[in-house]
Every structure is written in structure tokens, then in C-alpha cells.
C-alpha positions as CSV (number, residue, x, y, z in Angstrom):
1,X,0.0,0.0,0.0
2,X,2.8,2.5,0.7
3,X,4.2,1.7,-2.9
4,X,1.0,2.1,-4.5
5,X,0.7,5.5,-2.5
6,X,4.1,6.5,-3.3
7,X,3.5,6.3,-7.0
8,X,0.6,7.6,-6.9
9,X,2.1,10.8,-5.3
10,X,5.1,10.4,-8.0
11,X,2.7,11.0,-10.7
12,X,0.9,13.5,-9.2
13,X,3.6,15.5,-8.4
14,X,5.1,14.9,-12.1
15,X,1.9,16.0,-14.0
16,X,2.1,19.3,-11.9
17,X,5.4,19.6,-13.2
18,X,5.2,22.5,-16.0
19,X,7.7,20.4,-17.9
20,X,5.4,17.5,-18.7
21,X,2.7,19.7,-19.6
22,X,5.0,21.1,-21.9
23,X,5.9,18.4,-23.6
24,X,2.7,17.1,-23.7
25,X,1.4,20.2,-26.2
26,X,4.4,18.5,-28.4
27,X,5.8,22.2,-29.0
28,X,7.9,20.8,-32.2
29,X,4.9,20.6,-34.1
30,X,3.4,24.0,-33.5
31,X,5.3,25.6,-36.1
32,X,2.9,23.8,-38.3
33,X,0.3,26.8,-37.0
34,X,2.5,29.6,-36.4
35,X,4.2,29.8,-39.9
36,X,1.1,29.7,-41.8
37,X,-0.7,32.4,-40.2
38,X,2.5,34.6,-40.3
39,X,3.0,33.9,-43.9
40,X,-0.9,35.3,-44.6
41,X,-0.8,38.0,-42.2
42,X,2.4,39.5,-44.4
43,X,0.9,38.8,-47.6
44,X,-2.1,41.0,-46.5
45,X,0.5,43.8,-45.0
46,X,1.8,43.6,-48.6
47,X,-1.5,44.9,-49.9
48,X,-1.2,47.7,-46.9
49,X,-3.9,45.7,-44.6
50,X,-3.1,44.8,-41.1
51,X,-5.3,44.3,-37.5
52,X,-3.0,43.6,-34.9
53,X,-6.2,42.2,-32.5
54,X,-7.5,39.7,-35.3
55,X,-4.2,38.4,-36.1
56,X,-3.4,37.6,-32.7
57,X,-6.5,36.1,-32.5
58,X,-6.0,34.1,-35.4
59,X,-2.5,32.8,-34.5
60,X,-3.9,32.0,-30.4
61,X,-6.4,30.1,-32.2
62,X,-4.2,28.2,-34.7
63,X,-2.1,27.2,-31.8
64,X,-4.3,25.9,-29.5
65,X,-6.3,24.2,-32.6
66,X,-2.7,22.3,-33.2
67,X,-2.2,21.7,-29.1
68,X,-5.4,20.2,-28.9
69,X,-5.4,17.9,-32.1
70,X,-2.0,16.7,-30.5
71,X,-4.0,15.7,-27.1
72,X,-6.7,14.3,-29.4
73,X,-4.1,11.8,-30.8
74,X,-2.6,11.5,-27.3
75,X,-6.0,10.2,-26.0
76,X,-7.1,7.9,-29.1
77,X,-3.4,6.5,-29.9
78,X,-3.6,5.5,-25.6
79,X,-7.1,4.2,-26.0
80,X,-6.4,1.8,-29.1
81,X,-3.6,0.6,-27.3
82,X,-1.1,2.6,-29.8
83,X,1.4,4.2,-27.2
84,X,3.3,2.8,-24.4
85,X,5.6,3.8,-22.2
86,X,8.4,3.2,-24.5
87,X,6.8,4.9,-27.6
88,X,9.0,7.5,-28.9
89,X,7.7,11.0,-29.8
90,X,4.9,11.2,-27.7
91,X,4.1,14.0,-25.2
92,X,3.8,10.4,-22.6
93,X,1.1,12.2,-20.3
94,X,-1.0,9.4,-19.6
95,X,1.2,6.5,-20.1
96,X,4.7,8.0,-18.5
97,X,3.3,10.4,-16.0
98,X,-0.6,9.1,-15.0
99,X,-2.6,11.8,-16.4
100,X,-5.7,10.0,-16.5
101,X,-7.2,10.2,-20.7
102,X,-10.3,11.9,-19.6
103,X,-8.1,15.0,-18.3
104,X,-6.1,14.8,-21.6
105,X,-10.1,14.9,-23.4
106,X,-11.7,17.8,-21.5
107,X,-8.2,19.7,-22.5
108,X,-8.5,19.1,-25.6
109,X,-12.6,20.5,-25.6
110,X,-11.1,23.2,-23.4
111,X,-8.7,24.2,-26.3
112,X,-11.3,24.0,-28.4
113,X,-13.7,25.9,-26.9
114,X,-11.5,28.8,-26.6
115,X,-10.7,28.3,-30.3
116,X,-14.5,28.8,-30.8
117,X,-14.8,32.4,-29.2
118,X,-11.9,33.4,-30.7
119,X,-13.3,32.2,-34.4
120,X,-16.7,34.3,-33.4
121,X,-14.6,37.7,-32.7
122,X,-12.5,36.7,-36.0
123,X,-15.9,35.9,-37.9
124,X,-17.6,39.2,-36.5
125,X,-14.4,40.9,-37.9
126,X,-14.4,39.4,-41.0
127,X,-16.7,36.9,-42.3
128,X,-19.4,34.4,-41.2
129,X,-18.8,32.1,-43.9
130,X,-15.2,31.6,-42.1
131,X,-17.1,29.6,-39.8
132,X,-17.4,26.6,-42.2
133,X,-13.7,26.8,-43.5
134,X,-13.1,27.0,-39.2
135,X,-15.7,24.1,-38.2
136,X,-13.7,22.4,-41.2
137,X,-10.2,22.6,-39.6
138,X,-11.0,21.9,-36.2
139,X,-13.1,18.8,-37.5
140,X,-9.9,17.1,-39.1
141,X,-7.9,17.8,-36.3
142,X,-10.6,15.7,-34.5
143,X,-10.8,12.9,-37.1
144,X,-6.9,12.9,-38.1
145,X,-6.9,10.4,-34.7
146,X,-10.9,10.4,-33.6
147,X,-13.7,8.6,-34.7
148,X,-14.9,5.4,-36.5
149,X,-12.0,5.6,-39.3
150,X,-9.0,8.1,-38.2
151,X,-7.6,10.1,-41.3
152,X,-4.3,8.6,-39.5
153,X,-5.1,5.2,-40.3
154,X,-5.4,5.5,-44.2
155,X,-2.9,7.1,-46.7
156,X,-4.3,10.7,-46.5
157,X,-3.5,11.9,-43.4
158,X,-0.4,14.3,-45.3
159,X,-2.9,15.2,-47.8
160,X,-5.3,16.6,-45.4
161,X,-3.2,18.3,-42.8
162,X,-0.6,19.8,-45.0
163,X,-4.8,21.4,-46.8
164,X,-6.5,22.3,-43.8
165,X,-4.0,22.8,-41.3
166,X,-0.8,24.5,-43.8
167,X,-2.4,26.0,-47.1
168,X,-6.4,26.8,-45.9
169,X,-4.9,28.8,-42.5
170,X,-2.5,31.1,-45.2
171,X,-6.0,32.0,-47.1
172,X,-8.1,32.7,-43.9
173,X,-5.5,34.8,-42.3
174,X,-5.2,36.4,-45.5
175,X,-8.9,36.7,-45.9
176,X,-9.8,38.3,-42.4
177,X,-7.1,41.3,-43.3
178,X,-8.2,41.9,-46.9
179,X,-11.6,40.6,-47.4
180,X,-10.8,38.5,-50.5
181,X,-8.3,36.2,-51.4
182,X,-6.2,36.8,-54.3
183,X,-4.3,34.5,-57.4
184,X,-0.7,35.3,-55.8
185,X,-1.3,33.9,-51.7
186,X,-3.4,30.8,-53.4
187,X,0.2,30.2,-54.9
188,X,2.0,31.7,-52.4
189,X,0.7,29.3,-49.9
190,X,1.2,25.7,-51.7
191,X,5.3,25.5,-50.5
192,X,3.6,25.5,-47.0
193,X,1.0,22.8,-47.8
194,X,3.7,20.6,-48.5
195,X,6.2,21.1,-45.9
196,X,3.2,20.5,-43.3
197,X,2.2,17.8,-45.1
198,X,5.9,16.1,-45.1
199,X,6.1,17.0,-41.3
200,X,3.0,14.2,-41.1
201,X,4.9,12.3,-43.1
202,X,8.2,12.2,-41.5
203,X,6.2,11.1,-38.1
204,X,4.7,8.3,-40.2
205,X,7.8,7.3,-41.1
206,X,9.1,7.2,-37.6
207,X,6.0,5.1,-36.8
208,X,6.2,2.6,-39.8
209,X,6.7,-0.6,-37.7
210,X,4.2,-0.1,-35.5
211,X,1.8,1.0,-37.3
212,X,2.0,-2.0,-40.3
213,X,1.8,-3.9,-36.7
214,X,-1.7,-2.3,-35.7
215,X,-3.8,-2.4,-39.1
216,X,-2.8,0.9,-40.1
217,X,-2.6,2.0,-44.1
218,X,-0.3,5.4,-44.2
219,X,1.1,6.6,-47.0
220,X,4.8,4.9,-46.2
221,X,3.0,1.5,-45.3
222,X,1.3,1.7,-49.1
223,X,4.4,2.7,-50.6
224,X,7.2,1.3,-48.1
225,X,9.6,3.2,-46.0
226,X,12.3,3.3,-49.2
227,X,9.8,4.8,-51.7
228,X,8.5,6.8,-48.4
229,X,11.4,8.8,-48.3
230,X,12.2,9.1,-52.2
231,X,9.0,10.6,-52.3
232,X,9.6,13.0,-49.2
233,X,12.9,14.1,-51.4
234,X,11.0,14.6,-54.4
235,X,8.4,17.1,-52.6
236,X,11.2,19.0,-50.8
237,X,12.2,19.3,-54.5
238,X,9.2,20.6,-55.9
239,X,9.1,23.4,-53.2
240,X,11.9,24.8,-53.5
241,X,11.0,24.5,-58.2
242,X,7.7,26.2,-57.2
243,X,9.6,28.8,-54.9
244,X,11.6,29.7,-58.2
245,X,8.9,29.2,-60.2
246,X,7.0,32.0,-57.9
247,X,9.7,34.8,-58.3
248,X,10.3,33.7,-62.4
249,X,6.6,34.3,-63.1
250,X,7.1,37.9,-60.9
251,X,3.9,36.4,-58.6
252,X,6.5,36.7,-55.7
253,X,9.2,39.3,-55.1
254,X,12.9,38.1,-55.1
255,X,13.5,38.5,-51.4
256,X,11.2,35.3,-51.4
257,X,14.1,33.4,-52.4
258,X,16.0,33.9,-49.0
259,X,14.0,30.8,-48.0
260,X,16.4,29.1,-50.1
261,X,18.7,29.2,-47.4
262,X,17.0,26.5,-45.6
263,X,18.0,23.8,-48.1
264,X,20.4,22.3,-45.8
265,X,17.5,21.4,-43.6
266,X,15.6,19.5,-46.1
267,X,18.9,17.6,-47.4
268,X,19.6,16.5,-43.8
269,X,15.8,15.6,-43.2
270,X,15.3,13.3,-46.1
271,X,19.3,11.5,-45.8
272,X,18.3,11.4,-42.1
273,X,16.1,8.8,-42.5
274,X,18.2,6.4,-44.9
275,X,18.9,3.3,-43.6
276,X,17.4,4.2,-40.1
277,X,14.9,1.1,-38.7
278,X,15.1,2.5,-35.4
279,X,12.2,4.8,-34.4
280,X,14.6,6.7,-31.9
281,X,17.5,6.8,-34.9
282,X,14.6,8.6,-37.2
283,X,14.0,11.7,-34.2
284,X,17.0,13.8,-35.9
285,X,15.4,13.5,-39.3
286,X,11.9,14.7,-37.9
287,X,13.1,17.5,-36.4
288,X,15.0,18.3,-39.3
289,X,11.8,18.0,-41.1
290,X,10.0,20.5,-38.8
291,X,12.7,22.8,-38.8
292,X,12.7,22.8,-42.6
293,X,8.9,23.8,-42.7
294,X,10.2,26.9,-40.0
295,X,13.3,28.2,-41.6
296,X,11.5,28.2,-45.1
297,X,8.3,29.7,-43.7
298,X,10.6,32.3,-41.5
299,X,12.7,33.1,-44.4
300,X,10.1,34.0,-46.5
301,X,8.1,36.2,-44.3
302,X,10.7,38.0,-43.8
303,X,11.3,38.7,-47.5
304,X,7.9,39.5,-48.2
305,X,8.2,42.2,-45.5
306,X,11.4,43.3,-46.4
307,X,9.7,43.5,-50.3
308,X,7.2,46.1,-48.0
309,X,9.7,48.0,-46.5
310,X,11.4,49.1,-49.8
């Protein structure tokens, strides 16, 4: 009984700990929300529109949207027997420090709820139909784990999040600045659809083994981890083409091409995952992944705005 009691202090003196809730919201991943919104919010300040409430608005609610689909797929990967205490890459809250999973749920909600008053003031500013395109992103950071068939389970999961969570976020926080959305940020924004989308794919890489163990069907279970990452250094290719492509057609100014400089990133994520087996051998090439979609998102903001300051 005073081992039981004892560990059951441990854990709840570790989920007070601010370091476990922080690696619970997975804070790698989050630049999947914050580099979109900043890359739409210059675009607009291009065309001499900027409100610094609704932005921040936008980019709390992009966050917490990402934090919370995170603790969806901490709850559903637990419940379906996914993630142990040995999985690699998780935030770990309820298998390594006895959160219980209907804490990590009603955060999740919580998140979301916020995210919901915060789309109202952003609607009221903007648009109601931004409600649907909203409802829409939430919803398939609900399904990407929840529900009777998870988008994680099948080979779209990249397709989807790189759409709702990389390129769609670019046109809304676009949209709520301007009002419209124009021919150059629908272009503008596809380099960032991709990178999120390879971020997805570089965790289902990482997760290959166990995932072929468990029934599921991603993208490198139907094509195999070798074609997996060919195709991951194909798409790196084709952003950095279309990035060219964008300042060749004069749809983008020059400056754009400072993102260029992030290269090295996407070199070291794809050869990072060569001959690796090893989910804890792969974690250099997912954060090189990540930190690709960052320094190329980064880079190019800054660009664009240094295009508006001259």
C-alpha cells in the first residue's frame, strides 16, 4: 500500500510539473500553425492591410487548434492501445506520468472551446462564412486520430493536414485582413502545404513498424519506407522548383528566395532517414523535417516584409 501511495504521489507531483505539460502540447509541431498564419498575415500587409487584435486572435487560435489535435491523438493512440511507455515522440502524459485520458479529453474540448470564441470575434471581424472553412479545420484535427475511421489510419493523413492545417490557415488569415483572397497567396501558400504535409509524413515514417503492426494503411505503409522517403525528397524538390517558379513568373518578389537558405534542412531531413529502422535513430530526421517547414516559412516572411519595406 505505501508503494502504490508512493507512486501515486510520484505521478501527481510529475503532471504538476510544467515540464510535462510542456511536452505534452508537443511544442515541435506548432510551427505547423504559427508559420502559416505569419506567412498570410504579411501577404495582407503587402496589400497595406493589417489588424493587430484579429491576427493575434488568429494565430492563439491556430495554436491551440494544433495543441489540442496533438491531445486528441494522445487520448485515441492510448485508448487503441497505440502508445506505451516506450513509444518514442509522444508528449507520454498518460502513459509515462498518470494523467488519467479523460483529463487529456476535456483539454482538448477546453482548447477548443477557446478556439471557438476566438473564431466568433475573428468571424464578427471578417466573415461568417469563415465559420465553415473554421468548423472544417477543427473537425480534421478531431478525425486525423478520432472517430470510427481516423484520417491517420489510411494514406491521407499528409494530404489533409498539409490542406487544412498549412495551405487553408495562409487563405483565412489572409482573408480576415483583406476581405478577399487573391491568385498570388493561393500560390504563395502551396510550398507550405507541402512542408506540413511532409512534417506528417516524416512522423509516419518514424512510426512505420508499429503502425504495419496495428492495421494501419499510411502513405509509407502503401508505398514502403524506401519509396517513403524518395518521395519525401521529391516534394522537398518541388518546393523549392515552385519557390523559383513564384519569383520567375514575378507572382513573388525576389526577397522570397532567401528561403532558399534552408536547403540544408531539407537535405539533412530526407538522408536522415536512410537506412534508419530505429524509431529513436529517425528523431534527428523529424526534427530536421519540422525545422525545414520553419526556416522556409521564417525566411520567407521576412522577404515579403522586407519587399514592403522598400
Amino acid at each position: 500500500m505505501q508503494v502504490q501511495y508512493k507512486n501515486q504521489s510520484q505521478s501527481l507531483s510529475q503532471t504538476r510539473n510544467w515540464k510535462v505539460w510542456w511536452e505534452l502540447i508537443r511544442p515541435h509541431t506548432l510551427t505547423a500553425s504559427i508559420v502559416p498564419v505569419l506567412l498570410g498575415t504579411v501577404l495582407a500587409l503587402l496589400d497595406g492591410k493589417f489588424d493587430g487584435l484579429i491576427f493575434a486572435a488568429m494565430m492563439v487560435a491556430s495554436i491551440l487548434i494544433q495543441i489540442a489535435t496533438n491531445l486528441f491523438n494522445e487520448y485515441y493512440d492510448f485508448k487503441r492501445g497505440l502508445d506505451t511507455e516506450e513509444s518514442v515522440g509522444i508528449g507520454g502524459g498518460i502513459v509515462r506520468f498518470g494523467m488519467t485520458p479523460q483529463l487529456i479529453m476535456k483539454l482538448a474540448l477546453s482548447l477548443y472551446g477557446i478556439s471557438v470564441i476566438l473564431g466568433v470575434y475573428i468571424c464578427a471581424s471578417s466573415s461568417w462564412w469563415l465559420a465553415l472553412l473554421g468548423a472544417g479545420c477543427m473537425l480534421v484535427g478531431y478525425l486525423y486520430t478520432g472517430g470510427p475511421l481516423p484520417i491517420s489510419r489510411t494514406p491521407f493523413g499528409e494530404l489533409l493536414s498539409g490542406l487544412f492545417l498549412g495551405y487553408l490557415v495562409i487563405l483565412i488569415s489572409f482573408f480576415i485582413q483583406t476581405g478577399y483572397v487573391s491568385n498570388t497567396v493561393m500560390l504563395v501558400g502551396v510550398p507550405s502545404w507541402i512542408l506540413v504535409s511532409l512534417i506528417n509524413l516524416s512522423n509516419n515514417l518514424r512510426d512505420h513498424d508499429g503502425d504495419k503492426a496495428n492495421g494501419r494503411k499510411t502513405l509509407p505503409i502503401v508505398l514502403g519506407p524506401k519509396r517513403a522517403i524518395r518521395f519525401m525528397g521529391i516534394m522537398f524538390a518541388v518546393v523549392y522548383l515552385w519557390l523559383v517558379g513564384l519569383v520567375i513568373t514575378n507572382t513573388a518578389t525576389p526577397w522570397v528566395l532567401l528561403a532558399l537558405l534552408s536547403i540544408p534542412k531539407a537535405v539533412a531531413a530526407t538522408k536522415g532517414f536512410i537506412g534508419k529502422t530505429e524509431p529513436i535513430t529517425m528523431m534527428p530526421a523529424m526534427k530536421a523535417t519540422a525545422q525545414t517547414n520553419t526556416f522556409f516559412g521564417l525566411l520567407m516572411a521576412i522577404g515579403l516584409f522586407i519587399s514592403f519595406l522598400m
